[in-house]
N, C-alpha and C positions, 0 to 999 in steps of 0.2 A: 621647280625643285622643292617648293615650303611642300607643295602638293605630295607629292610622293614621298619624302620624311613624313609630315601625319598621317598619309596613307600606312607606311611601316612602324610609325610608332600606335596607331590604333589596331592596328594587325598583327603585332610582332609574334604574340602567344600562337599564332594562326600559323605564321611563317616559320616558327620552330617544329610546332606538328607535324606540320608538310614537311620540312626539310630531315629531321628526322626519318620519317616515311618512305622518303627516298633513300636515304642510304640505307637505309633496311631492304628495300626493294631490291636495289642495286648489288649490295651485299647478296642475298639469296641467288641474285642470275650470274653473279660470278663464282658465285663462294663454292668449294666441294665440301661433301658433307662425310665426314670420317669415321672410321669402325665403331667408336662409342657415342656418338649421335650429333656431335655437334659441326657447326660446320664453321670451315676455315679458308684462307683463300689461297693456301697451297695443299690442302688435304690430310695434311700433319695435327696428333691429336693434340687438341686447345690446352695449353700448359697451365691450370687454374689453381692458383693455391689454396692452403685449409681456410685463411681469414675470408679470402672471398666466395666461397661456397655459406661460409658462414654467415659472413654479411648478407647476401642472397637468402639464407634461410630466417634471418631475424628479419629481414627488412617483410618477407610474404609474411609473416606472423605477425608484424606491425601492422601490416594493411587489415590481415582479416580481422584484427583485434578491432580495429576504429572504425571497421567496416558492420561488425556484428554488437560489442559491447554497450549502444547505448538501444541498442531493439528490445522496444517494452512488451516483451512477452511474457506469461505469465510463467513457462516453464522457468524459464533464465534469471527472472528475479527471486523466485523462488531460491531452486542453488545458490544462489552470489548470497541473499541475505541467511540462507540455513548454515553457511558457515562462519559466521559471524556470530560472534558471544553476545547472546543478547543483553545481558548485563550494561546496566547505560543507554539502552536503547531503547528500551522501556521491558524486558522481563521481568524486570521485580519493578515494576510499576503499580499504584492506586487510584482507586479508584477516583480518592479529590486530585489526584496529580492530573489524570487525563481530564478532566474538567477543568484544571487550569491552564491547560493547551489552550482551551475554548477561544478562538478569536474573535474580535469585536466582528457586528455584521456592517457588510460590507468592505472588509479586506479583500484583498484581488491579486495582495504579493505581485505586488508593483505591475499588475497586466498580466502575469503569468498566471494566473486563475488559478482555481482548486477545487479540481474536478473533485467527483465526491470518495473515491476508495484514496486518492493523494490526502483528503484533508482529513480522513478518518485514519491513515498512517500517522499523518502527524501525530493527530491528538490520541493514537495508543501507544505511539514507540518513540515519539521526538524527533523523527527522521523527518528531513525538512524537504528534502528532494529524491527522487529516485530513478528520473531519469534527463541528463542535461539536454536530448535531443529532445525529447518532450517534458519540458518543465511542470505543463499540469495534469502527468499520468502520477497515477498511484503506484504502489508493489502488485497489484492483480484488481481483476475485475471486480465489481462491488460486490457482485453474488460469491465471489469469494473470499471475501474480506475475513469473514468470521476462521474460517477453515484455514485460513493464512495464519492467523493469529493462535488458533489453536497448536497447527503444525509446528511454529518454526517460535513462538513465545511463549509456549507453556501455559495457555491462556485456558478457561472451561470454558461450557456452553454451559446456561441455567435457564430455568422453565419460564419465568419471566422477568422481563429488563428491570433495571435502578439504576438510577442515576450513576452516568460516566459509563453504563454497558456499550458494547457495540455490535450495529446489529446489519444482518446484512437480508437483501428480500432478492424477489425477480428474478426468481431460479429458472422461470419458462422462459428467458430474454434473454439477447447475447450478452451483453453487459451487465446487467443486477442493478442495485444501488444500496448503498451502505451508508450509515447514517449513527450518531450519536444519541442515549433515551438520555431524557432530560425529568421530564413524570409526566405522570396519567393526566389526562382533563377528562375521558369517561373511560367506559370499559372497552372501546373501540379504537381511537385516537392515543395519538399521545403527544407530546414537544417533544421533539427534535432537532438537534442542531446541525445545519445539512449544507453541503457546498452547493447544490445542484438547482437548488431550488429556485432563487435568482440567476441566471448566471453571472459567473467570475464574481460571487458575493457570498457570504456565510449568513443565511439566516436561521431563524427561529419558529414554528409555527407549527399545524396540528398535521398527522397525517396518520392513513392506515396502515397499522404494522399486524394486523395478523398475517400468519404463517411465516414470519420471521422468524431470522434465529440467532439469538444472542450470547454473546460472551463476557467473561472479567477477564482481571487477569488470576492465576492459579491457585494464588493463595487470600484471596477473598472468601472472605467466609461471612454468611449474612447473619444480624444482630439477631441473638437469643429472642424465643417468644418471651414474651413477660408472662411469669410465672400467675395464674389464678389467685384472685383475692381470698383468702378464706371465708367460706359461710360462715357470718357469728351464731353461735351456738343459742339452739332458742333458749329462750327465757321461763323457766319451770313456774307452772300454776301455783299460788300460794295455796296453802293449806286451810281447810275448812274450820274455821275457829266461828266460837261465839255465839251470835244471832244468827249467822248464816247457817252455821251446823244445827242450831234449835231447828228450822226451818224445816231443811234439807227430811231431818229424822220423822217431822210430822207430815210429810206428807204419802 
């Protein structure tokens, strides 16, 4: 007897499937199926009221909602965040602001990692997560990082990076990768603060960013040249007096 109770209590979800199955089964080889399609077991049409057609219609709408809303595609996050006021979420952000995003290296957000377009959302919009089925996706691909931020934050693109820009590369690659400028170390290189580099870590270090393309946010405007020193004005030859002018005449 103990035998077959744990047999039914480690089986039960198995034994409702099945037994369910069966009266479906069973159902169908009895059942007549009536002029508006459903089928009954005297042939008479299925007497169903408005709530439960309704319940029937919210409950498929429930499925597909939890079945599709957390699929990190780039289209779908796209829409979900372009209707959202960016205001607070970083549209009227600065550029010291998204540099104070900057996480210490080695952060990992507790094992959930941050992939490099997730940790480069954070640090332009404050958004901490974006998708709960994949905790360390971003809002879209790194190579579209930029074109994200443009579209849906009011963000520009400028000729080249300063500190707190965000830049995205590896437009021949499915993926990309998108990245924080930090400053130059020559005319090739530059620091970056990047999730990808370690993995599940945020470091610091040099890397190629030609043919990158970078963004602020829209209302950045970069500090005035300094205006030219004025030439001092030369200093006029004194005039011929004296011995010098005796001179000058006698020869």
């Amino acid at each position: 007897m103990k035998k077959i109770n744990k047999f039914i209590v480690n089986n039960l979800h198995w034994l409702i499937v099945l037994g369910v199955g069966a009266l479906c089964a069973l159902f169908l080889v009895i059942g007549v199926k009536t002029n508006t399609g459903y089928i009954t077991l005297n042939g008479e049409d299925a007497n169903i009221q408005d709530y439960t057609e309704k319940f029937i219609e919210d409950s498929n709408a429930a499925i597909y909602r939890l079945m599709n809303e957390d699929a990190p595609t780039d289209e779908e996050t796209v829409r979900k965040w372009a209707t959202l006021d960016a205001q607070g979420l970083g549209g009227s952000v600065t550029l010291d602001q998204v540099i104070s995003r900057r996480l210490e290296d080695g952060n990992n957000d507790n094992g959930n990692g941050w992939q490099c377009s997730r940790y480069t959302g954070w640090l332009s919009t404050g958004q901490w997560s974006y998708s709960s089925l994949h905790p360390d996706y971003g809002p879209v691909n790194g190579k579209d990082m930029t074109r994200w931020l443009v579209d849906n934050y009011g963000w520009k693109y400028i000729d080249a990076p300063v500190a707190g820009a965000i830049g995205s590369g590896g437009f021949n690659t499915l993926y990309g990768h998108t990245a924080m400028f930090l400053y130059f170390i020559d005319g090739t290189t530059a620091m970056v603060n990047d999730a990808n580099y370690v993995p599940l870590t945020v470091s610091t270090h040099p890397m190629n960013i030609s043919g990158w393309l970078w963004v602020v946010p829209g209302d950045y405007e970069p500090d005035p040249e300094p205006e030219p020193e004025p030439e001092p004005e030369p200093t006029p030859a004194a005039p011929d007096t004296g011995i010098v002018k005796i001179i000058k005449e006698s020869k």
